[in-house]
C-alpha positions as a Markdown table, in Angstrom:
| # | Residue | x | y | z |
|---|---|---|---|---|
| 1 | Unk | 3.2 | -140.3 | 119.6 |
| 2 | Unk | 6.9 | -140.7 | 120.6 |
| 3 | Unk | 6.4 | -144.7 | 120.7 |
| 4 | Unk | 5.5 | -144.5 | 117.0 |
| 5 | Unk | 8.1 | -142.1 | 116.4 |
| 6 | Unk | 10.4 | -144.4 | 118.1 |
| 7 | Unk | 9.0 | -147.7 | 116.6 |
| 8 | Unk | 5.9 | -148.3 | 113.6 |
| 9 | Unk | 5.1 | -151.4 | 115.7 |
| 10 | Unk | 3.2 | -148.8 | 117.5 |
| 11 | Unk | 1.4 | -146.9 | 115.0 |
| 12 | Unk | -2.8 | -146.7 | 116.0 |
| 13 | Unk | -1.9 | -146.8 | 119.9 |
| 14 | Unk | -2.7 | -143.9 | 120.9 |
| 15 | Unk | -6.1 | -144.0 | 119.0 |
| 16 | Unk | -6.9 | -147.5 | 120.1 |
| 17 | Unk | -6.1 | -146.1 | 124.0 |
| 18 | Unk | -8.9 | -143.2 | 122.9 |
| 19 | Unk | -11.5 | -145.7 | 121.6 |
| 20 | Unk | -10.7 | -149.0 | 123.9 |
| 21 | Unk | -10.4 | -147.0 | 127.4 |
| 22 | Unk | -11.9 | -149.6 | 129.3 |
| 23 | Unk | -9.1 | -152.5 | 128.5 |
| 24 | Unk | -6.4 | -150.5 | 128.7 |
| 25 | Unk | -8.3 | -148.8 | 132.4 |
| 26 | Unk | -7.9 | -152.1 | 133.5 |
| 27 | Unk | -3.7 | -152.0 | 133.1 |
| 28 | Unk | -3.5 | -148.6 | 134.3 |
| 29 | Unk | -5.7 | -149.3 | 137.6 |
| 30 | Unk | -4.2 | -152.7 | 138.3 |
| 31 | Unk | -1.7 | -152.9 | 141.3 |
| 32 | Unk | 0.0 | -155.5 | 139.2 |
| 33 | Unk | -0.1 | -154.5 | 135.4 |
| 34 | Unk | 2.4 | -156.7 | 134.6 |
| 35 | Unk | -0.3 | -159.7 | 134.8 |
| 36 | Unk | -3.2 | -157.8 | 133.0 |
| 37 | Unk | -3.0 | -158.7 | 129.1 |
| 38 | Unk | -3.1 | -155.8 | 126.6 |
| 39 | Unk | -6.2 | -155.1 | 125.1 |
| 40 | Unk | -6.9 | -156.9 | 121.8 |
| 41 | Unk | -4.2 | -157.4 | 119.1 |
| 42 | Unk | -1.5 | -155.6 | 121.8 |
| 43 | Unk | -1.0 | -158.7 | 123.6 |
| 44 | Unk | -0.1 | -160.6 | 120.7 |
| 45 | Unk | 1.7 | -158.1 | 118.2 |
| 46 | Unk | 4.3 | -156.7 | 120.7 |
| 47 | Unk | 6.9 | -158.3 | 122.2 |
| 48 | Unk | 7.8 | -158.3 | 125.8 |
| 49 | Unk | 10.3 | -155.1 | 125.6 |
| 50 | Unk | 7.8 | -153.4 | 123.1 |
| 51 | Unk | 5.1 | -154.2 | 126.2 |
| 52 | Unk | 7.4 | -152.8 | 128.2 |
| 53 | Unk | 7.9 | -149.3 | 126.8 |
| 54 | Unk | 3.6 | -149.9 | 127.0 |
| 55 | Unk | 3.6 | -150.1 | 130.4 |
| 56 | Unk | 6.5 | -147.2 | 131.3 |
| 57 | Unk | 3.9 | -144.5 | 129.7 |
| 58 | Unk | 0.7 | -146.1 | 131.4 |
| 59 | Unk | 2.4 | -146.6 | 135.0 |
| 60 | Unk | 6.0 | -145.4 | 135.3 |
| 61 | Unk | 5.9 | -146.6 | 138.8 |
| 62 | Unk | 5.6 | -150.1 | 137.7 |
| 63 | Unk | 8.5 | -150.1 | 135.5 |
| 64 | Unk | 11.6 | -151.4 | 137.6 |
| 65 | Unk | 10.0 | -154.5 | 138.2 |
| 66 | Unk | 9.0 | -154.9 | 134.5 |
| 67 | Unk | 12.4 | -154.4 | 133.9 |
| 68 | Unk | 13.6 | -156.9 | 136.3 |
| 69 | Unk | 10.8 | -159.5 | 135.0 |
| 70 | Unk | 12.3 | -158.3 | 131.5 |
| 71 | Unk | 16.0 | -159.4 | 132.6 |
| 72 | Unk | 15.4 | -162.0 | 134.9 |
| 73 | Unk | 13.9 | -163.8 | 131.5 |
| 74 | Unk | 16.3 | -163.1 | 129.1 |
| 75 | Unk | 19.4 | -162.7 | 131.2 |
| 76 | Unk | 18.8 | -164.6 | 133.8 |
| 77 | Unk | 18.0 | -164.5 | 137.4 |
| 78 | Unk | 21.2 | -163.7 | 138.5 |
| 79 | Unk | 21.6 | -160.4 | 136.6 |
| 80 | Unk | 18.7 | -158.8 | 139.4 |
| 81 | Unk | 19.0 | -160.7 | 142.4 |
| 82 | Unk | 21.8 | -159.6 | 144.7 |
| 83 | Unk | 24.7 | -161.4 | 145.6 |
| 84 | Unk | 24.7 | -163.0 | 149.4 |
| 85 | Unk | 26.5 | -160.5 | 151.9 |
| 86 | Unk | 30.1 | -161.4 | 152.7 |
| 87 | Unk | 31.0 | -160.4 | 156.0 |
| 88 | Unk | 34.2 | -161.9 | 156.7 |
| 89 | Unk | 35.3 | -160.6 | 153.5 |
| 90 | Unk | 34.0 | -157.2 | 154.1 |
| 91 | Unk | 35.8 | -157.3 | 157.4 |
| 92 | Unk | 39.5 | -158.3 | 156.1 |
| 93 | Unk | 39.2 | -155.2 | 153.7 |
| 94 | Unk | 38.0 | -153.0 | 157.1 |
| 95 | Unk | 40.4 | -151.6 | 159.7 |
| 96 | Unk | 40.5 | -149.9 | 162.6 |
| 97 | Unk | 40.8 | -146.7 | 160.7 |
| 98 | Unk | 38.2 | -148.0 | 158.0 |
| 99 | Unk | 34.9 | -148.8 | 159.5 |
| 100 | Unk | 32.0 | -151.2 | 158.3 |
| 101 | Unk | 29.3 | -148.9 | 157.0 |
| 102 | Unk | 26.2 | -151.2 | 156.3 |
| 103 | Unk | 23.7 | -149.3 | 153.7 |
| 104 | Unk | 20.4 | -151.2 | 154.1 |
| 105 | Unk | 17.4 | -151.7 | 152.0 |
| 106 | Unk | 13.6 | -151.5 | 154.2 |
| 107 | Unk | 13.2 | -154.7 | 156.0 |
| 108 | Unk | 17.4 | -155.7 | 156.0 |
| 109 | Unk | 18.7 | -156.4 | 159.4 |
| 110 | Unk | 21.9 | -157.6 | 159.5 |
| 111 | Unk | 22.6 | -157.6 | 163.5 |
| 112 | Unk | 22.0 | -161.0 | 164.3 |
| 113 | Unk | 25.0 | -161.9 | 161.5 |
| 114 | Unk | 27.3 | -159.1 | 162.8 |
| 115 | Unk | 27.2 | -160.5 | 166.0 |
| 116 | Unk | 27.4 | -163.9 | 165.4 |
| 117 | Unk | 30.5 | -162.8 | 163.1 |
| 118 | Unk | 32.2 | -160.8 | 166.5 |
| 119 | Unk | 31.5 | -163.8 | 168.8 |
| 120 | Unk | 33.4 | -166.5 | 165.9 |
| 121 | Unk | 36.3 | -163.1 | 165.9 |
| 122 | Unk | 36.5 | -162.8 | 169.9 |
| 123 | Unk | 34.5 | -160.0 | 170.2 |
| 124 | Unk | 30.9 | -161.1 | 171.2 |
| 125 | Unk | 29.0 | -160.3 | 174.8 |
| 126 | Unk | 30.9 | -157.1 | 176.4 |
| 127 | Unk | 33.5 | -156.3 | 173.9 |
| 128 | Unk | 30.5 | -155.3 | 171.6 |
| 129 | Unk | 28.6 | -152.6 | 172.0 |
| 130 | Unk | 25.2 | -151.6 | 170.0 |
| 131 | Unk | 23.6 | -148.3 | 170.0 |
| 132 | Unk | 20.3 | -146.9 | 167.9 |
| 133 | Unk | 20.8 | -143.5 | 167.1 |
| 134 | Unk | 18.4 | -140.7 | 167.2 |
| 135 | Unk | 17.7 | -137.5 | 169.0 |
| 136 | Unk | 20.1 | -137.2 | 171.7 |
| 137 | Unk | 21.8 | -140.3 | 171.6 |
| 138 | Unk | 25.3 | -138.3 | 169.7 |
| 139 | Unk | 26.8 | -137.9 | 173.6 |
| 140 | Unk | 26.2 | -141.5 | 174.5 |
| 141 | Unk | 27.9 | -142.5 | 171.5 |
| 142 | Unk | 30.9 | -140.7 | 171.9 |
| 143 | Unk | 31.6 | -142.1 | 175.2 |
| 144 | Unk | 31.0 | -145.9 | 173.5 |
| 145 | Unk | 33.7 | -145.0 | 170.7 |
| 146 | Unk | 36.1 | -143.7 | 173.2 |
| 147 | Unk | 36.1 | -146.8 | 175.2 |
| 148 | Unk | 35.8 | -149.0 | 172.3 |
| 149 | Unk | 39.1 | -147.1 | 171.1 |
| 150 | Unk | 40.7 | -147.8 | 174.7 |
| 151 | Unk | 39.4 | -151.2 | 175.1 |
| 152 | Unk | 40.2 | -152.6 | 171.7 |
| 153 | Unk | 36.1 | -153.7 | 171.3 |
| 154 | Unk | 33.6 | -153.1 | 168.4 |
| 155 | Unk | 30.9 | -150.4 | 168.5 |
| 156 | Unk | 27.7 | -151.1 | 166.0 |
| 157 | Unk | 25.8 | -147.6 | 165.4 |
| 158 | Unk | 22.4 | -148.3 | 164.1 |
| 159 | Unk | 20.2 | -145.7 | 162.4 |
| 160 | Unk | 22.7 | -143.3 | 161.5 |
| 161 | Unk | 20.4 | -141.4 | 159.2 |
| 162 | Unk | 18.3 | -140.5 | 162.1 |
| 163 | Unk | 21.5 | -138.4 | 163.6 |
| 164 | Unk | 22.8 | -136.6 | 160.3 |
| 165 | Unk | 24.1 | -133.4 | 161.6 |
| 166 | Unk | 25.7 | -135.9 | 164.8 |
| 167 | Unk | 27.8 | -137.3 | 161.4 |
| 168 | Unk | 30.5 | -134.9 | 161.1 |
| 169 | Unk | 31.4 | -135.3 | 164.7 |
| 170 | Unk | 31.4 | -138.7 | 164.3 |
């Protein structure tokens, strides 16, 4: 009722969902809704956005990548693909009072680029050291920033949300 309230294009929906349950069972138990046409004259009298606001009542977990299907079409790809990480730019803005902080998304790995980056700066093999945080692990990185801070090398901390309340210390 709030689609047609929002848009006659949408007037009968909600009855045709009631009488056509099969078709539109189909979009709602589909791991991909997005390729599943709209029952009857839905697939042909809605345009893509009016599909969309479909789909974000009938599976609201599906709707970012609707969205990004949605912009990625009329925008253009670049609008929801990220830009390429710049490291060395990154770097120049860091100091030794303002440290890299690297915020991943599941799967991202940056390592093998970080220390290819400190071997092209000087500071590959000994003057970098990598720990993996977790339970116990706060101690042993203390004594790595210490020397780091002596030494004049890097120190790469690695799961840091698996040591929050080792954070303030840090």
């Amino acid at each position: 009722t709030r689609l047609t309230e929002l848009n006659t294009s949408f007037t009968g929906l909600r009855q045709h969902v009631a009488a056509n349950e099969a078709g539109w069972k189909k979009i709602y138990d589909s791991t991909e809704p997005l390729d599943v046409p709209m029952p009857d004259k839905w697939e042909t009298s809605t345009t893509q956005f009016q599909k969309m606001m479909i789909i974000r009542c009938l599976r609201p977990d599906k709707i970012t990548p609707y969205v990004q299907n949605f912009v990625k079409t009329n925008l253009g790809a670049k609008f929801v693909e990220s830009p390429p990480f710049d490291l060395p730019g990154s770097f120049s803005d860091s100091s030794n009072v303002i440290p890299l902080v690297f915020v991943l998304s599941p799967g991202a790995d940056p390592l093998v680029a970080l220390m290819k980056f400190a071997d092209d700066q000087g500071f590959g093999g000994a003057k970098l050291s990598s720990l993996s945080l977790g339970q116990g692990q706060g101690p042993i990185a203390v004594k790595m920033l210490e020397n780091a801070i002596k030494q004049g090398t890097w120190v790469v901390l690695q799961n840091c949300h698996l040591s929050v309340s080792w954070m303030p210390t840090l």
